[in-house]
N, C-alpha and C positions, 0 to 999 in steps of 0.2 A: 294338572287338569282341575278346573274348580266345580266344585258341585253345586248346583242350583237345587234347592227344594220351592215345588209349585204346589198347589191344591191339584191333587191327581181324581182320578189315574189318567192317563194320558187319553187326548181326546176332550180334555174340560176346556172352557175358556181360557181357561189359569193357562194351561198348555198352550195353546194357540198365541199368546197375549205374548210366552217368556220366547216362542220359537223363532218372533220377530227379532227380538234381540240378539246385537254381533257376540254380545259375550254369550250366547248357548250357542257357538258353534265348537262343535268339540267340547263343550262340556260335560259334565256326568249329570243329567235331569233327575231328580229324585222325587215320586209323586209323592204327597202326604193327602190322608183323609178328612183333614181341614187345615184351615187358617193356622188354629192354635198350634199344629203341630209342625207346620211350616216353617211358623217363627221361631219352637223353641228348637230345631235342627239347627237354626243358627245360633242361639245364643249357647247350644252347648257345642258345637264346634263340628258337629254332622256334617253343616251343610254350609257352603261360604257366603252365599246369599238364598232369598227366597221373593219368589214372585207372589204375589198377594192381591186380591181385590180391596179396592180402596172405595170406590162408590160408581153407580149410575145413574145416568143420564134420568132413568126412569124410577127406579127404586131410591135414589139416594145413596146413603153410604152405608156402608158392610160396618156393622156395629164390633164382631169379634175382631175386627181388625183396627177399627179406633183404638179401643180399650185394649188392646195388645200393646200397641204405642206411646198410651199416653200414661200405666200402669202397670205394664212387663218390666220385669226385671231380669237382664244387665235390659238397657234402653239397645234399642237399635234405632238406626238413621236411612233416609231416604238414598236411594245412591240416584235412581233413576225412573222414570213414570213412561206407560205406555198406554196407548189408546186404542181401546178394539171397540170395532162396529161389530155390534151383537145380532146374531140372524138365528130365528131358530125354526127347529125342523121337527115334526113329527116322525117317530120312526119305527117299525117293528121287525119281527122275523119276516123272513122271508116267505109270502103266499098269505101277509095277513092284510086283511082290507079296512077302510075305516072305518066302516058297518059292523065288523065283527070286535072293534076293541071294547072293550068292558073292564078294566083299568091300565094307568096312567100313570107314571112315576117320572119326577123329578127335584130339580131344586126350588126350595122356596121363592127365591130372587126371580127365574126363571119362569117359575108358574105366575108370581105374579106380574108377568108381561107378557103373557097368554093367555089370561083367565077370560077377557070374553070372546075369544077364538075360541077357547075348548068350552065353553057353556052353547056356545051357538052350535056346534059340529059336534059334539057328544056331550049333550047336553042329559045330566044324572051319572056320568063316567066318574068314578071317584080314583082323587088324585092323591098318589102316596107320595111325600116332603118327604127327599132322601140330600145324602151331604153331598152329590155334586152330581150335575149333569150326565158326565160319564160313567159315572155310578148307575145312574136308572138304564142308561142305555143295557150295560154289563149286566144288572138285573135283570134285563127285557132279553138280552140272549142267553139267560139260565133260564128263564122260562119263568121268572116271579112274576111277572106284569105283562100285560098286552102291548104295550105301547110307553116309550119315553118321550119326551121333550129334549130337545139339548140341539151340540152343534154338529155339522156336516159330517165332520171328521169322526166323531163318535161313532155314527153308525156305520162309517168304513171298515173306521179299528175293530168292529165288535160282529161288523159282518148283516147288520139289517138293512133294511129298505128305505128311503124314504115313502111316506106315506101322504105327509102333506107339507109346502116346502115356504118358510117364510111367511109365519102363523103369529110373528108382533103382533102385540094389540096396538105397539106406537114404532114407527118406522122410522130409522136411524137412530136406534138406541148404539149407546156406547158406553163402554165401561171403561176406566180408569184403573187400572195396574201398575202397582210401586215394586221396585226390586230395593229389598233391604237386606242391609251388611251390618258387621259390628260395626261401632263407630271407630268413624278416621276423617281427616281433613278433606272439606270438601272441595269439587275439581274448581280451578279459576271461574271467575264470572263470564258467564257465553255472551252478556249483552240480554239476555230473553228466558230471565229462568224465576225458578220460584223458592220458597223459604216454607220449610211447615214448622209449625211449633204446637206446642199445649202450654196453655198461662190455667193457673189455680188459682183464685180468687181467696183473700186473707181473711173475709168474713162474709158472711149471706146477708147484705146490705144493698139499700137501694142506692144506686148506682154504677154498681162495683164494675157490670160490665163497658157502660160509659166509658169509664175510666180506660180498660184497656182500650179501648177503641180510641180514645181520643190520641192514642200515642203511634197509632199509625195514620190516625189524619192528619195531624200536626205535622207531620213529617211528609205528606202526598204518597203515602205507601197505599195501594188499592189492594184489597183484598179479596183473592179470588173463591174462598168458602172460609164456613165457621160455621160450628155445628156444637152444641151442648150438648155434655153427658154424666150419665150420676156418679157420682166419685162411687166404689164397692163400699159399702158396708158405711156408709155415710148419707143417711136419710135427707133429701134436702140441700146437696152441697152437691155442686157443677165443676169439670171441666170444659174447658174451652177449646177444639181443636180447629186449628187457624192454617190457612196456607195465604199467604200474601206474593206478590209480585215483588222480585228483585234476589239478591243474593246476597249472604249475611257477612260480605269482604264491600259491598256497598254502603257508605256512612250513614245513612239514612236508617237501614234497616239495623247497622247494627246497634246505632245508635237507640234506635224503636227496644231492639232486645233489652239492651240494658236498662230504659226504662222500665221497661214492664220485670224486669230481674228485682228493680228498686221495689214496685210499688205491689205485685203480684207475692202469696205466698212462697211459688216455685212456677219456674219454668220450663219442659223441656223443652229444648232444640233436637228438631226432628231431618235435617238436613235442608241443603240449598242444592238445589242440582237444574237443570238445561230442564225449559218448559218444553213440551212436545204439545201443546193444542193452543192457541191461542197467541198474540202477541203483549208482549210488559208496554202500559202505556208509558207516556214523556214523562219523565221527571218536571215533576213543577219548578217552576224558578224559586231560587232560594237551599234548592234540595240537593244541588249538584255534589257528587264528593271534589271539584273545587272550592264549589260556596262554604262547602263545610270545612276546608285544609285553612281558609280563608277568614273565617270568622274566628277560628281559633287561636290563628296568628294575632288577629286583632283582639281579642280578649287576654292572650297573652302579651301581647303590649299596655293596655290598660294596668294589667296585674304590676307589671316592671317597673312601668313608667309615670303610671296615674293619667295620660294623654291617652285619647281616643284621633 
């Protein structure tokens, strides 16, 4: 039976996001009280994989989970991504009204996709940043708080009320969810999937980032994010985390790795795994893994023969 660790306690997003998933059926759910502790479940061997926030639609991306990735050690890899539509719900004990709340707890991310719903509707209520959804709820039924933010299920699990139902400040928010393993080779190529990496740049010079970029346009690899961030304890100095379209048993991309392995200080490969939101556009002409079995043949004839 494999264990999953998610951002608990049960009831968060993290929860909802891993319960879609065929591999939590029968499996042992393990909640952890953040990101960080999720991850190292798995790299010291607690947990066989862990469900994680990776970024939203509205907030962007979950910074503890970058830097978990692109600067944790042992590395872990993508095995798979999921997509939840985020709804959230105002909730308390039971017999409280929204007249009478006078504080408010939840998660950062969360608040801020509520913020001018709760300044309009309880507007001076001050909002207590707790580590997860489910958490404020579990506090609001010990009686620390008036009222949490969070999802449906929370106030099920914890036994409150809804009070106000679908309180986005931006409608169809979605969050993005990776399940990470130790690494191992990644599944065959679906046709429809994606590749994450981190490239570290060799010195803080102007072009540098140019440069990686031009090695997946050279090649028609689109790229579906990239986002900078500060190397720890290096004042001034960036990584780059990347997800591109394709799979890294594709010529093209892996062709793209090895260049940027060449010309990049370090690289991690973050895994290749089956896209779940979006389609990989067409391979441009020239790009095909024939064109490329093909060009080599011919370049290897050249080498032999000295004829083209």
């Amino acid at each position: 039976m494999p264990t999953i660790a998610f951002l608990g306690p049960e009831g968060t997003f993290a929860h909802a996001a891993l319960r879609t998933l065929p591999i939590a059926a029968g499996a042992r759910l393990l909640p952890t009280a953040n990101v960080t502790l999720a991850i190292d479940a798995v790299r010291a061997g607690a947990a066989d994989s862990a469900v994680v926030p990776l970024e939203n639609s509205v907030e962007g991306a979950v910074p503890a989970t970058l830097d978990e990735l692109a600067q944790g050690e042992p590395p872990l890899v993508i095995a798979e991504e999921v997509y939840l539509p985020v709804t959230f719900e105002l909730m308390g004990r039971p017999g409280t009204s929204l007249e009478s709340v006078r504080t408010v707890a939840t998660h950062p991310h969360a608040e801020a996709q509520v913020r001018r719903w709760l300044m309009a509707n309880l507007p001076g209520v001050p909002v207590a940043l707790v580590g997860s959804t489910a958490g404020a709820a579990a506090a609001v039924a010990a009686g620390e708080y008036d009222a949490a933010v969070g999802a449906a299920v929370a106030a099920e699990l914890n036994g409150l009320t809804i009070l106000a139902a679908d309180i986005a400040d931006n409608a169809d928010a979605v969050t993005r969810f990776i399940r990470l393993t130790r690494p191992a080779p990644p599944p065959p190529p679906s046709g429809n999937d994606r590749t994450t990496l981190v490239t570290y740049v060799r010195a803080d010079r102007s072009g540098a980032l140019l440069e990686i970029l031009e090695e997946f346009a050279s090649r028609g690899i689109n790229l579906t994010r990239i986002e900078s961030r500060p190397e720890k304890g290096r004042l001034g100095f960036y990584f780059f985390s990347i997800d591109c379209e394709g799979h890294v048993a594709d010529e093209r991309v892996g062709d793209a790795l090895a260049a940027l392995h060449r010309v990049c200080r370090d690289v991690r490969y973050l895994g290749s795994y089956p896209r779940r939101e979006g389609k990989q556009g067409e391979v441009p002409p020239g790009r095909t893994d024939p064109e490329f079995a093909e060009a080599r043949d011919w370049l290897r004839q050249v080498r032999e023969t000295g004829t083209s």
